[in-house]
C-alpha positions in Angstrom: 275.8 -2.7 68.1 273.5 -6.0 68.4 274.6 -9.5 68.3 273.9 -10.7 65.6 271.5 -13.8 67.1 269.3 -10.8 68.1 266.5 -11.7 66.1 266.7 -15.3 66.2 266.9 -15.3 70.1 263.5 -13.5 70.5 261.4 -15.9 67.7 257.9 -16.7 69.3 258.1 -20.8 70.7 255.6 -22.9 72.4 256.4 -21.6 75.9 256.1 -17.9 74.5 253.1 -18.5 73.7 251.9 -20.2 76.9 253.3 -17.4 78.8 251.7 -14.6 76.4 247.9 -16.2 77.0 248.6 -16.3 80.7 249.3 -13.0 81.2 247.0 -11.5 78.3 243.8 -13.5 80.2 245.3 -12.8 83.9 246.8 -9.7 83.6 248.6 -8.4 87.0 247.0 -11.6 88.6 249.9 -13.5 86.3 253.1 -13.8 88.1 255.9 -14.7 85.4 258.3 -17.1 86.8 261.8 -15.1 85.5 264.0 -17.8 87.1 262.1 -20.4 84.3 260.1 -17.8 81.6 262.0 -15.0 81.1 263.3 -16.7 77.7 259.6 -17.1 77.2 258.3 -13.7 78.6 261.0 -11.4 76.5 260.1 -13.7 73.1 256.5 -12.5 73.6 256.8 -8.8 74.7 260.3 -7.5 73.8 259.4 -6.3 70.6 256.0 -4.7 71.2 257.6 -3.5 74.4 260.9 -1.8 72.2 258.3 -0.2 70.1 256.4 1.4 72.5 259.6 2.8 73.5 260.8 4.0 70.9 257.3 5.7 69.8 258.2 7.7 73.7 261.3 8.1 73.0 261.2 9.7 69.6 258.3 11.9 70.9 260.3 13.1 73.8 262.9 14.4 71.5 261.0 15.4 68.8 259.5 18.4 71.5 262.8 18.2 73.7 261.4 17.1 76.8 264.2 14.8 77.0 268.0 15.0 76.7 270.6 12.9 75.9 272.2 11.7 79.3 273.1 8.5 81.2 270.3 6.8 82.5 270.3 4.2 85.5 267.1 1.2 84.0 265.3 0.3 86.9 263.7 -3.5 86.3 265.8 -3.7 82.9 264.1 -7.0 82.1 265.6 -8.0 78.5 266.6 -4.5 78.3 263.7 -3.2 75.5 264.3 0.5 76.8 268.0 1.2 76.9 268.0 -0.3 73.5 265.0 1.9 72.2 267.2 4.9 74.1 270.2 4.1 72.6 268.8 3.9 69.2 266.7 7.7 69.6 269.7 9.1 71.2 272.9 7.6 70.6 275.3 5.9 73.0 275.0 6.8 76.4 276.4 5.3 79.5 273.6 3.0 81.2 273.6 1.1 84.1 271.1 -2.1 84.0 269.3 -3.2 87.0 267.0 -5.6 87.7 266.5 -8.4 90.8 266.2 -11.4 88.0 269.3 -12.7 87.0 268.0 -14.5 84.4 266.2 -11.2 83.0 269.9 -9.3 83.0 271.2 -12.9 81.0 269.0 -11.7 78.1 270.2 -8.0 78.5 273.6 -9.4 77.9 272.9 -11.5 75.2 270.9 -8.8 73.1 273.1 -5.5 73.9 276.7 -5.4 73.3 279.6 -2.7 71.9 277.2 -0.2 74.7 278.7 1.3 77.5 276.6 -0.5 79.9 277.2 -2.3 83.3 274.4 -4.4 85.0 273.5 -4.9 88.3 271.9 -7.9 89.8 269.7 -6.2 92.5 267.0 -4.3 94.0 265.4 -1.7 94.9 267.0 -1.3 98.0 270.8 -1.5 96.5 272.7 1.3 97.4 273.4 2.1 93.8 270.0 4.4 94.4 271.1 6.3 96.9 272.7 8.4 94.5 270.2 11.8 93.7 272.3 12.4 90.8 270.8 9.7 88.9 268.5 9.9 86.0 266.1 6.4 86.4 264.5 5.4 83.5 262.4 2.8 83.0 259.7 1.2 80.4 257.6 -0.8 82.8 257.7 -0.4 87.2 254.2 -2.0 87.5 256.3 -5.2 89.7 257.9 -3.1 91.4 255.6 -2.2 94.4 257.8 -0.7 96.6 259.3 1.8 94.3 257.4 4.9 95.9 259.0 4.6 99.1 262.7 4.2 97.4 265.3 6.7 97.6 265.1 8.1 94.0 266.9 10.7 91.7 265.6 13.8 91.0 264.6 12.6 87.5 262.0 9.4 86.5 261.0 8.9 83.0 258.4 6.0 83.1 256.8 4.1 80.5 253.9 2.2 81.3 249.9 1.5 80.8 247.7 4.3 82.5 246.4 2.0 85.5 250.0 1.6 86.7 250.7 5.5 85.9 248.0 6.9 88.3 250.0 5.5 91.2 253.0 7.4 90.2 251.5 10.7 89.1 251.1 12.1 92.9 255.1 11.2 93.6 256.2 15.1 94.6 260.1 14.9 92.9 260.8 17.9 90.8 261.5 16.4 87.3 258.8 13.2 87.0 257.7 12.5 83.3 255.3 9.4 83.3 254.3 8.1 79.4 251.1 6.4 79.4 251.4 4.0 76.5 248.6 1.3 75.3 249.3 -0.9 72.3 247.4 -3.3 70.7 249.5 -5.9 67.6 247.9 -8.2 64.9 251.4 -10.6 64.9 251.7 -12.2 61.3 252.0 -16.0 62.1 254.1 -16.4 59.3 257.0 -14.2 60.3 256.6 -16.5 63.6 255.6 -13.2 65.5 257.7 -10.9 64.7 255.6 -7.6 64.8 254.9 -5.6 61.3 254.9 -2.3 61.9 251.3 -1.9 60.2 249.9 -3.8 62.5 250.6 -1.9 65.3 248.8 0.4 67.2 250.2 2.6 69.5 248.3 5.4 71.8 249.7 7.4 74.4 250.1 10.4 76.7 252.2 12.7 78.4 251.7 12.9 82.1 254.3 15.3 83.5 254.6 16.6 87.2 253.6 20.2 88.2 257.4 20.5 89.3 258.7 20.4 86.3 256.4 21.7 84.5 257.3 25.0 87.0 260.9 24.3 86.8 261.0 24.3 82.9 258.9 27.3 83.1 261.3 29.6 85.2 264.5 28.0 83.2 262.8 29.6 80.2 262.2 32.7 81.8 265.5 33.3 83.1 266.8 33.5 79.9 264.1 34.4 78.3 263.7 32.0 75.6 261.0 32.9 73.8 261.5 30.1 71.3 260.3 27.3 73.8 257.3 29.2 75.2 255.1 26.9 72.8 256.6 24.0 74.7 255.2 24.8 78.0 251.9 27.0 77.0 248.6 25.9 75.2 247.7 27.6 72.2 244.6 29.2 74.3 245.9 30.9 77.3 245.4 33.3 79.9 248.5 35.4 81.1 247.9 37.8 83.8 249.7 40.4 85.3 247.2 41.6 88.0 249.9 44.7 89.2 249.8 46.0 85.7 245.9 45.0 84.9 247.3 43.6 82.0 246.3 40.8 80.0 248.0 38.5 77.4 246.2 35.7 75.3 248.5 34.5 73.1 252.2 32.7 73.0 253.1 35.8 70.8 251.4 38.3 72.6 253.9 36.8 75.7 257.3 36.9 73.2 256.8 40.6 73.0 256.2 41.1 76.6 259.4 39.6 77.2 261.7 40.8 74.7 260.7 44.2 75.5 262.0 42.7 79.5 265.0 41.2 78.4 266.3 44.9 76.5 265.9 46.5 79.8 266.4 43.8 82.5 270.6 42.5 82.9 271.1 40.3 85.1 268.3 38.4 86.3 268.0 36.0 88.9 265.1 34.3 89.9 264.4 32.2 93.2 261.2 30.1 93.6 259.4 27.6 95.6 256.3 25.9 95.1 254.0 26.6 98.2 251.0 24.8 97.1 250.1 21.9 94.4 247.0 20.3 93.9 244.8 18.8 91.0 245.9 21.1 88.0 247.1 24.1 89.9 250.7 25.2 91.4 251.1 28.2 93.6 254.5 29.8 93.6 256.2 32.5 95.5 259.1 33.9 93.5 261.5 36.6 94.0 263.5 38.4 90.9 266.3 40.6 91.1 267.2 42.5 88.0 269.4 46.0 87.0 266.8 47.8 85.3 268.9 50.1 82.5 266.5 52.1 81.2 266.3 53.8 85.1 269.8 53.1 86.2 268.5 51.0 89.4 268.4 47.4 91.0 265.1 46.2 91.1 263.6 43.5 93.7 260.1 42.2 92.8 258.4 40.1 95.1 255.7 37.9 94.0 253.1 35.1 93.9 252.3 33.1 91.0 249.4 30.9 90.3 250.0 28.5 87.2 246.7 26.4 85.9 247.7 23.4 83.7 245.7 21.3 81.0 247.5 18.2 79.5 251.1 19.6 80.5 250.1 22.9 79.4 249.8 26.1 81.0 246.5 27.7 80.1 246.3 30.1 82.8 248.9 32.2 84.6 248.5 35.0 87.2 251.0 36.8 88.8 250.9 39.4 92.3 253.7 41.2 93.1 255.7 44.2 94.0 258.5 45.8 93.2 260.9 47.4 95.0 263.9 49.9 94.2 267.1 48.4 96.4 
């Protein structure tokens, strides 16, 4: 639920404006006051900011990269992305930080009936030490010192390309960063409250290699062939050098692995990730699996080179072999 002064909290004023030019003609020079603008600073961005969180948002769950969990919102601000979250997903527990007290003020006053608790700190709290957490966030570009932080295993960020490329080369296993650039015409006689026609939003998907792996052997393990478009590009290479055997297309890999999964029982796979670098990942796997149609335990022994192209595999090799145990 939200209050009911939602809207009339967030109407465009005098010092919104002031604040808006400043930043719009000083960009990251502009250091907002939050202890005296954040009134200001949330009445000029929180509803762009919401929307460009919900366009993520919606396009995260629309091709399940994302699943409904709680979330930890680093530098909550007025708390634009576990509202947008809430709204894609549905109530989740969420834990608000941020180091501005009068930033988390706002937070409480435009999110209630949520299970949310706040926390008036930073990046250094020990609330972070906790791997378990999933730390979302629309916009880190303040917060400097995040790379060195102790952080959970998963990061969704939100934020404009410039502040992504310092994020992109962070080696955690499940990183998603959302570029996001948006543009608004506000109508001045709605007092700048954004019309959805006037807003342009363009974006991209920047995931890490490591997940992009992970996801990949998750699939394979249980061979679900329904969420290879997911992870490969409509042109692909697939190739199994033991076998001299090539595969070209997503459908061309469903039969290769349906034709596996009626004569391989219990598979397990182990993997690392041995080298990464621009849009490669080499990975040594093993796989151990009863083979039926030859009554015997199979070990196979392998290395895997995976080539990627706008979060998509387009190339995959694989050298291995296999072994009767």
């Amino acid at each position: 639920m939200i209050k009911n002064n939602f809207p009339e909290l967030l109407l465009k004023t005098d010092q919104s404006s002031f604040v808006k030019n400043q930043i719009d003609q000083k960009a990251y020079d502009y250091k907002v006051n939050y202890s005296k603008e954040s009134l200001a600073f949330n009445q000029a961005y929180f509803l762009k900011n919401l929307y460009k969180c919900l366009i993520a948002l919606t396009y995260l769950d629309q091709y399940n990269l994302l699943q409904k969990q709680p979330i930890c919102d680093i530098g909550c601000g007025g708390g634009c992305f576990t509202l947008a979250y809430q709204l894609v997903f549905g109530r989740v527990d969420a834990n608000l930080i941020d180091k501005s007290s009068s930033q988390l003020a706002i937070a409480k006053q435009i999110c209630t009936d949520f299970n949310v608790s706040f926390c008036n700190c930073d990046l250094s709290s020990d609330i972070l030490n906790n791997q378990n957490l999933n730390l979302y966030s629309y916009s880190l570009g303040e917060q400097s010192d995040i790379k060195n932080t102790n952080l959970g295993d998963n990061l969704l960020l939100i934020d404009y390309p410039e502040v992504i490329e310092s994020f992109v080369q962070c080696n955690k296993d499940n990183y998603m960063f959302f570029c996001c650039k948006c543009s608004t015409i506000l109508d001045e006689s709605s007092s700048g409250l954004i019309h959805e026609n006037n807003l342009e939003v363009n974006f991209c998907l920047a995931v890490s290699k490591k997940y992009l792996v992970n996801q990949y052997f998750e699939i394979w393990n249980n061979y679900q062939t329904d969420k290879l478009q997911d992870l490969f590009a409509n042109k692909l290479v697939y190739n199994i050098c033991p076998k001299n055997k090539s595969l070209n297309s997503i459908d061309m890999i469903k039969e290769y692995w349906l034709l596996n999964s009626v004569r391989q029982s219990d598979l397990k796979l182990y993997y690392k990730i041995i080298n990464q670098e621009n849009n490669l990942a080499k990975v040594s796997f093993i796989a151990h699996f009863y083979d039926i149609i030859k009554s015997q335990k199979i070990l196979v022994d392998g290395i895997m080179t995976l080539h990627f192209d706008f979060n998509k595999i387009v190339v995959l090799e694989e050298f291995y072999k296999k072994y009767t145990i």
